[in-house]
N, C-alpha and C positions, 0 to 999 in steps of 0.2 A: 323336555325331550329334545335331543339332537336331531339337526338339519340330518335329511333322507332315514329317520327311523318313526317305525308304528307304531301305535300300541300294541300290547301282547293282544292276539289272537285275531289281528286281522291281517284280510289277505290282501296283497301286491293287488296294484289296479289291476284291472284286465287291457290285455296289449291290444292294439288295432290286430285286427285279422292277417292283415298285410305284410303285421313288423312281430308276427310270433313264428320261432325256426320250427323248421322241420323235421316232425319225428320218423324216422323210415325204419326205426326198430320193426321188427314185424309183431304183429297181431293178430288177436283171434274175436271172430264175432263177438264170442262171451265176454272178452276184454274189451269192446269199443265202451268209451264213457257212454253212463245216461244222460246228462248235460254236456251242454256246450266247454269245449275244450277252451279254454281264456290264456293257456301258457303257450300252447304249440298249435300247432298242424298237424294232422294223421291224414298223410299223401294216400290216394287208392291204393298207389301201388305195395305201402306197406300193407293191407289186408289179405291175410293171407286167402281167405275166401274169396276174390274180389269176383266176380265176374266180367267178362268180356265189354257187358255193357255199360259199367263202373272206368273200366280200364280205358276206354276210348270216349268219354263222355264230353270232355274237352275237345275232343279233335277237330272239328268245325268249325271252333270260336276263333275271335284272334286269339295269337300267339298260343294258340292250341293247351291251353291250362291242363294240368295234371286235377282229377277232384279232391276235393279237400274230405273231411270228415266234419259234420257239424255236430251232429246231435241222437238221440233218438226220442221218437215224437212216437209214443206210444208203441204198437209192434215194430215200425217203421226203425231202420235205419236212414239217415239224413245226409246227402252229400251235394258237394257243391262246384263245379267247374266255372272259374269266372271270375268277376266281384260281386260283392254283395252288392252297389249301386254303381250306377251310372255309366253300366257297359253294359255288355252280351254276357249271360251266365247261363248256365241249363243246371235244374237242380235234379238230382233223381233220390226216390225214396224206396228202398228196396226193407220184404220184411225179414224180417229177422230169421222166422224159421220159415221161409220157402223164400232162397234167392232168384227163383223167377217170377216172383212175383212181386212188379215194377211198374213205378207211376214216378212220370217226368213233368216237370214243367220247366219251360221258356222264358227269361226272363230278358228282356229288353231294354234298353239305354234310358226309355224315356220313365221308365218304371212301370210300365204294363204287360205282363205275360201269355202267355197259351199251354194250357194244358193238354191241349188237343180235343177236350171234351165241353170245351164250353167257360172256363174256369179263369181270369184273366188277372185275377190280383193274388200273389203270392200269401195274404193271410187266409182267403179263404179258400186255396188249395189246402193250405196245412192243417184246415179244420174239416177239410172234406177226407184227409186222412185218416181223422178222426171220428171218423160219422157224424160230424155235426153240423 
């Protein structure tokens, strides 16, 4: 097989988070992927649903990040302002069928967070999403 080709049916690595472009086509809740995006970025600002507290969820941090789209984690929609390590990020999880109803957490430089409820490491907020 020739230098930079796959085998048939696998897929392209997945990009750093950092070096996947940005999709700003618009979208709709029903459309966000159920896994994590590995080609692009889905900015808040493309959702056409976004809420207000989606929309400014960066604005505190440095350079005031726009939030990303990550995932969905059960009912949960998954978003992210920030990096995923070694900075200031705040992640919010809004549900799918009630966007007011919202659970944030803090993430911190040294990799320690706050949920505001007690909750301080980002995997077991994400399982507290999940009732577990």
């Amino acid at each position: 097989m020739g230098a930079g080709r796959r085998p048939a049916g696998r897929s392209p690595p997945a990009m750093r988070y950092d070096e996947r472009p940005t999709d700003d086509a618009p979208v709709t809740t029903k459309n966000l992927p159920e896994t994590p995006t590995r080609d692009r970025n889905i900015p808040a600002t493309a959702w056409i649903e976004a809420p207000a507290s989606l929309l400014t969820l960066g604005d505190d941090l440095p350079g005031a990040p726009v939030a990303e789209y990550k995932r969905r984690i059960g009912p949960w929609l998954l978003w992210r302002a920030g990096p995923a390590r070694g900075g200031d990020a705040r992640y919010l999880a809004l549900r799918a069928d009630d966007l007011d109803d919202t659970r944030a957490f803090r993430l911190f430089p040294d990799g320690n967070g706050d949920d505001g409820a007690g909750i301080t490491r980002f995997r077991a907020w994400k399982q507290a999403l999940l009732g577990q």
